[in-house]
N, CA and C atoms as an extended XYZ file, in Angstrom:
282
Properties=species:S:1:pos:R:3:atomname:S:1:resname:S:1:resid:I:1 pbc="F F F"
N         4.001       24.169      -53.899 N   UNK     1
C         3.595       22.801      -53.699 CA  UNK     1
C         4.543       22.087      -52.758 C   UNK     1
N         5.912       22.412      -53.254 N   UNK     2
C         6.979       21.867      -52.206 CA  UNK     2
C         6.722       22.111      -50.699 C   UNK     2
N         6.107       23.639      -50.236 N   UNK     3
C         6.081       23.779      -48.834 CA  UNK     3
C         5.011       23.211      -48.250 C   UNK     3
N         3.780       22.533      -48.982 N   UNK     4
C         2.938       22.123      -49.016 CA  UNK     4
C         3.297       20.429      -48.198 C   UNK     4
N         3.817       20.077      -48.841 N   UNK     5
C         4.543       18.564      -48.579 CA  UNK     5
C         5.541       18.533      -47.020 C   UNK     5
N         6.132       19.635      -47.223 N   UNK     6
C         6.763       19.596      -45.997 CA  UNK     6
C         6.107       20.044      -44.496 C   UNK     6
N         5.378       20.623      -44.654 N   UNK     7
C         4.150       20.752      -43.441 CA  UNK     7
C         3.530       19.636      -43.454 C   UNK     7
N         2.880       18.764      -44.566 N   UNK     8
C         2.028       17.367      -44.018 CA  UNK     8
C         3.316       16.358      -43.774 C   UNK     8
N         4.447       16.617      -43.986 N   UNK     9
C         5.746       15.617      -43.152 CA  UNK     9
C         6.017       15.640      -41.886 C   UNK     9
N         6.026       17.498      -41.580 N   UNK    10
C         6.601       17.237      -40.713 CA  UNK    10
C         5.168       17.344      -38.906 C   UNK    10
N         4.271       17.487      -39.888 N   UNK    11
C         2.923       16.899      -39.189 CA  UNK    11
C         3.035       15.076      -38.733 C   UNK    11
N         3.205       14.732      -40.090 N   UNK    12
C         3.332       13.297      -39.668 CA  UNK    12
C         4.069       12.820      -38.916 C   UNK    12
N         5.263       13.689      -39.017 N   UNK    13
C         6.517       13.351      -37.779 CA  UNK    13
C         6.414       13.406      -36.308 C   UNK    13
N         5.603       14.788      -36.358 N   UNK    14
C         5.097       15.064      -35.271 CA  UNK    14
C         4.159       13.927      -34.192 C   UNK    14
N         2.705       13.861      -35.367 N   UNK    15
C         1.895       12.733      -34.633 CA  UNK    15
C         2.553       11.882      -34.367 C   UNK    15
N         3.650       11.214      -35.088 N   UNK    16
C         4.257        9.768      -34.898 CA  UNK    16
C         4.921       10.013      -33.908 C   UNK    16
N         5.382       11.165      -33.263 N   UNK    17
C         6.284       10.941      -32.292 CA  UNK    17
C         5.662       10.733      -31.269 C   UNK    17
N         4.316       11.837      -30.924 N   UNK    18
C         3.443       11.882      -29.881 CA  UNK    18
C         2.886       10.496      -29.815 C   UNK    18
N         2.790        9.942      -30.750 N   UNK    19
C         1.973        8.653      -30.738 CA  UNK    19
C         2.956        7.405      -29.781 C   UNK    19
N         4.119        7.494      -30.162 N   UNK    20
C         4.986        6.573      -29.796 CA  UNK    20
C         5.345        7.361      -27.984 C   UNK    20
N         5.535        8.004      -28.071 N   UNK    21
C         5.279        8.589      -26.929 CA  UNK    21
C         4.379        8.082      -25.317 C   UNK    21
N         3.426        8.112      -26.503 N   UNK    22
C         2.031        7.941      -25.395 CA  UNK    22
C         2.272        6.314      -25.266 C   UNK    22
N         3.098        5.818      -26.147 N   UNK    23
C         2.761        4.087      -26.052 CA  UNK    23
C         3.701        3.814      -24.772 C   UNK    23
N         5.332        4.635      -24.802 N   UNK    24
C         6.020        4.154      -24.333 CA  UNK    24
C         5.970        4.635      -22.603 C   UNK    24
N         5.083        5.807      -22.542 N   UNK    25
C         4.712        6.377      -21.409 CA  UNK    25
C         3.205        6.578      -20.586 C   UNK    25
N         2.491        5.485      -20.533 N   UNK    26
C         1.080        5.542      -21.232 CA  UNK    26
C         0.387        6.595      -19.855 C   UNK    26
N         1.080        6.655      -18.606 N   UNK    27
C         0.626        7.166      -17.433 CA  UNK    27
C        -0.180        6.723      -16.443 C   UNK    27
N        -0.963        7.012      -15.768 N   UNK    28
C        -1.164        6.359      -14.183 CA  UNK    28
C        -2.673        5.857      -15.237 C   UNK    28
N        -2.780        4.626      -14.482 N   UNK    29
C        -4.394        3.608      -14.866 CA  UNK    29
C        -5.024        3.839      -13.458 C   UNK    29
N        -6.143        4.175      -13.651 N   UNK    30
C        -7.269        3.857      -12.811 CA  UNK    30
C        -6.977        2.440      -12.289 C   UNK    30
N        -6.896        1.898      -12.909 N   UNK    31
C        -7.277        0.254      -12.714 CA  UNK    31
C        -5.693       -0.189      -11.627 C   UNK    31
N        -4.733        0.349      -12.048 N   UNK    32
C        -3.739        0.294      -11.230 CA  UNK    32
C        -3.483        0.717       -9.949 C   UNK    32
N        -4.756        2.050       -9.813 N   UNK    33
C        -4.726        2.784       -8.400 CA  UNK    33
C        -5.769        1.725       -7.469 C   UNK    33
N        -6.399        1.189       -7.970 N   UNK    34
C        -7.450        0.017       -7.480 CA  UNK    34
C        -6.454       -1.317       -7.189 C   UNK    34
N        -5.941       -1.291       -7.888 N   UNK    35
C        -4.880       -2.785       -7.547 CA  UNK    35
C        -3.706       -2.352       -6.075 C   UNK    35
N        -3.651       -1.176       -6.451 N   UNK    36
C        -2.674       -0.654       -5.208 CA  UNK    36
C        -2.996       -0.829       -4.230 C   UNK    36
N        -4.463       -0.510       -3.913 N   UNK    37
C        -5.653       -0.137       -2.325 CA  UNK    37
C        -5.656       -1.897       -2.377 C   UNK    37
N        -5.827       -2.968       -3.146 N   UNK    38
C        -5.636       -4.042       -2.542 CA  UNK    38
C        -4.342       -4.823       -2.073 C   UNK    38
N        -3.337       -4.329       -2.823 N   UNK    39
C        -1.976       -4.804       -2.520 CA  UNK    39
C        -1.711       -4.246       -0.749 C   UNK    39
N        -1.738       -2.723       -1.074 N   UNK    40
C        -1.899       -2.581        1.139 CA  UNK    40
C        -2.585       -3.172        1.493 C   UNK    40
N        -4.146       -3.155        1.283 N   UNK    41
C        -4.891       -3.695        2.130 CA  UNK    41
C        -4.541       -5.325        2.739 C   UNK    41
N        -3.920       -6.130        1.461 N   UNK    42
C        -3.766       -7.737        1.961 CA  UNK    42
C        -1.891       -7.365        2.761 C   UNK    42
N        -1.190       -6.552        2.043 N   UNK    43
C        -0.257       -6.682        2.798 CA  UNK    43
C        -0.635       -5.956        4.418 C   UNK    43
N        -1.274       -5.351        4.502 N   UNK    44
C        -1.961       -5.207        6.435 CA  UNK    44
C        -2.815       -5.995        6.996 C   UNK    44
N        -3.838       -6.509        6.439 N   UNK    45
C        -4.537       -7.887        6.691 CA  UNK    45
C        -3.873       -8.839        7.231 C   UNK    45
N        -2.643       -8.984        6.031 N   UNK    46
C        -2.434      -11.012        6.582 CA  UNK    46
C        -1.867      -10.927        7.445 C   UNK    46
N        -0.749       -9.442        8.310 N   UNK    47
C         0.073      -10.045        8.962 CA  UNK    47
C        -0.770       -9.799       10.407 C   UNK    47
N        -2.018       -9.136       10.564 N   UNK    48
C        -2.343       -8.325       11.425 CA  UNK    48
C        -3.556       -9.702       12.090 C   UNK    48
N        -3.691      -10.639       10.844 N   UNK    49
C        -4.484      -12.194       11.227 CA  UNK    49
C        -3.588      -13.066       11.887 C   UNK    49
N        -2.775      -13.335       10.997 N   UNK    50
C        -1.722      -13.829       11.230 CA  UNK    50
C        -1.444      -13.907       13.147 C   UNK    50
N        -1.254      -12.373       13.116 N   UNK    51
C        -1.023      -12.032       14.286 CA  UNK    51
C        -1.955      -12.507       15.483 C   UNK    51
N        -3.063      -12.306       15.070 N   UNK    52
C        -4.134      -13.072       15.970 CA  UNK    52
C        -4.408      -14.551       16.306 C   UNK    52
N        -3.989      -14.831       15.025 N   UNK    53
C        -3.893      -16.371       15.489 CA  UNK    53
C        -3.182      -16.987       15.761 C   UNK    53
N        -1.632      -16.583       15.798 N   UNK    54
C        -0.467      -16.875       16.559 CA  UNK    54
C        -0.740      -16.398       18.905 C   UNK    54
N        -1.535      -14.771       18.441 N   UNK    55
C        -1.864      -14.787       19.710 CA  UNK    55
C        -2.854      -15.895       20.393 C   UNK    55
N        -4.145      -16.371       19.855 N   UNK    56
C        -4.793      -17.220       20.589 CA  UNK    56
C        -3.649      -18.765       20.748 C   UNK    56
N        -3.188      -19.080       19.845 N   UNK    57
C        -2.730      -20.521       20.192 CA  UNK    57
C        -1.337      -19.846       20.926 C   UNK    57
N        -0.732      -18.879       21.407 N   UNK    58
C         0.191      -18.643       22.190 CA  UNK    58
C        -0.805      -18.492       24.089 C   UNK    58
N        -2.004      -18.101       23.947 N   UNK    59
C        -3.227      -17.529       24.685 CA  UNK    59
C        -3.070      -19.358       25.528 C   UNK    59
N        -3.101      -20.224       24.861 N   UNK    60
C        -3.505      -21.311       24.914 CA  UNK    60
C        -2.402      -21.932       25.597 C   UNK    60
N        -0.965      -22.158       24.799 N   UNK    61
C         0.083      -22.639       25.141 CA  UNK    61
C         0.763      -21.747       26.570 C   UNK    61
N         0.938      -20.787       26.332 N   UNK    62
C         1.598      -19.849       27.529 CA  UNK    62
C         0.593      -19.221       28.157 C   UNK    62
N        -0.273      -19.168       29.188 N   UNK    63
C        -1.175      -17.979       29.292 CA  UNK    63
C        -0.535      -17.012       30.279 C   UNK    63
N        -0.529      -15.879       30.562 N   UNK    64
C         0.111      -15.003       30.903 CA  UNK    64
C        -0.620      -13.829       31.488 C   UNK    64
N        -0.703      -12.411       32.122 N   UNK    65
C        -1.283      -11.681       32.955 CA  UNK    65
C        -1.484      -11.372       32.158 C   UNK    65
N        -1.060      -10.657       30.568 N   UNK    66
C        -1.751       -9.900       29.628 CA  UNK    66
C        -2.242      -11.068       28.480 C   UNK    66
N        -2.944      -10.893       28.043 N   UNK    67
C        -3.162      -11.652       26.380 CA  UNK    67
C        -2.155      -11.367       25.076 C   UNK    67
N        -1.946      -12.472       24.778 N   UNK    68
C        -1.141      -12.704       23.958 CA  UNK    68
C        -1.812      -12.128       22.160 C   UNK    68
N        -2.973      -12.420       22.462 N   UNK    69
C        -3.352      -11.928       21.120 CA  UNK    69
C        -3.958      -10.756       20.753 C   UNK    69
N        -3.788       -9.921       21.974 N   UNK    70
C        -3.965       -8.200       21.862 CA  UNK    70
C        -2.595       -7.878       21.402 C   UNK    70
N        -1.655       -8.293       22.040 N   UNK    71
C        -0.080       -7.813       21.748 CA  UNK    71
C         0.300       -8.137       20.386 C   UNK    71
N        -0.312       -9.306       19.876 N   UNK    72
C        -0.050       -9.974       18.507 CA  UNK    72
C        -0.478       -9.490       17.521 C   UNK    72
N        -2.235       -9.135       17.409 N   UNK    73
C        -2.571       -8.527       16.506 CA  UNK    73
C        -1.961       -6.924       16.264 C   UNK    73
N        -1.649       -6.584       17.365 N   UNK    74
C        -0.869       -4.727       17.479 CA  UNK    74
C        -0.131       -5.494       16.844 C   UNK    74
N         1.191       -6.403       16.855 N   UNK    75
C         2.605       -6.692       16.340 CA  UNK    75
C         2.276       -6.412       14.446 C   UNK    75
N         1.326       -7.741       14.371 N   UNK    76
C         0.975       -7.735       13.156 CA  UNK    76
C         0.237       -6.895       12.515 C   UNK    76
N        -0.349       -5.992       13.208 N   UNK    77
C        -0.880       -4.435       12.313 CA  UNK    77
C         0.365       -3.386       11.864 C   UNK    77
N         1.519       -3.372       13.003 N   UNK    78
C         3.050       -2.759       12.745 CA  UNK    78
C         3.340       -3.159       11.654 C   UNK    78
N         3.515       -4.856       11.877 N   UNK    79
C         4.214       -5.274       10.436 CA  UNK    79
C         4.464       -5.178        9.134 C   UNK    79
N         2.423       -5.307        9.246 N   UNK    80
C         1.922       -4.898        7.679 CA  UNK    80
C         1.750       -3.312        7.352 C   UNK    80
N         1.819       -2.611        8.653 N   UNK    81
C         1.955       -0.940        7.772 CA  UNK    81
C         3.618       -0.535        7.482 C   UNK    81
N         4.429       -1.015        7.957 N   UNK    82
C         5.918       -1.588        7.470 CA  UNK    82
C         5.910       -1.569        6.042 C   UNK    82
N         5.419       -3.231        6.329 N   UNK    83
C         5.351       -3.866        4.741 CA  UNK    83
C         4.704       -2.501        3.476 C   UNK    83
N         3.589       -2.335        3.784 N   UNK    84
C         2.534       -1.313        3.042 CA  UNK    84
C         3.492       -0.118        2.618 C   UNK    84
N         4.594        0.148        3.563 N   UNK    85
C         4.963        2.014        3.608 CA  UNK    85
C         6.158        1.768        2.706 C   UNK    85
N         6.661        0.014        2.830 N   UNK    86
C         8.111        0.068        1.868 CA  UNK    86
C         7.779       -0.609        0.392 C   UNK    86
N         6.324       -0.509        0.331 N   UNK    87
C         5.717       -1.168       -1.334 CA  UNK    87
C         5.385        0.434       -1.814 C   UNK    87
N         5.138        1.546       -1.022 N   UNK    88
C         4.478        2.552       -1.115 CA  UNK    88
C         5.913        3.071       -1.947 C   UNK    88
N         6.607        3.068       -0.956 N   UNK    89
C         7.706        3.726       -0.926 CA  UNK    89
C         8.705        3.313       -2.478 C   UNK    89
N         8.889        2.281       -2.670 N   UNK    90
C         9.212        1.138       -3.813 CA  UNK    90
C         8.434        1.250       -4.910 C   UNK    90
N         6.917        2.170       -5.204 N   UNK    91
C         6.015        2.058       -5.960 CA  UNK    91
C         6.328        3.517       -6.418 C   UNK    91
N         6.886        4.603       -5.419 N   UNK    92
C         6.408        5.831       -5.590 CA  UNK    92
C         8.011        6.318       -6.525 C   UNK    92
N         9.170        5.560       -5.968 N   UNK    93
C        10.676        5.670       -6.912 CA  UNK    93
C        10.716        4.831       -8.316 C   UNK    93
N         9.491        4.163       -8.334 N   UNK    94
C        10.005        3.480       -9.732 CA  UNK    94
C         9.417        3.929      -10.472 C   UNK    94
């Protein structure tokens, strides 16, 4: 009877550990890999708008042999895959 008791203990010990386990480590969410694809996406967006609309009102103020807001939006597409590669990068060590 005694060995009886000690197998449903150390069962219980067991589940409880796995259980606490899973709480404290729960692993990758779907829902988190979806939040990610928008976190790049707005961090390459804003700066790559940004960029464009600094080029037209520069288009406006300075005009120049090349356009200002071809060079701008390239600047601001750099920026934000920057931004994107050091959230990537910052996401993938923690």
């Amino acid at each position: 009877m005694k060995g009886r008791r000690d197998r449903h203990a150390d069962r219980i010990g067991r589940d409880a550990t796995r259980k606490q386990a899973a709480r404290d480590d729960p692993g990758p969410s779907p829902l988190r890999g979806i939040g990610a694809f928008g976190v790049i996406g707005w961090s390459v967006a804003v700066p790559t708008v940004g960029g464009a609309f600094l080029g037209l009102w520069l288009d406006r103020t300075w005009p120049q042999a090349f356009q200002w807001t071809i060079a701008m939006i390239l600047g601001g597409l750099v920026v934000g895959a920057l931004i994107a590669w050091a959230w990537i990068d910052r996401e993938g060590r923690g």
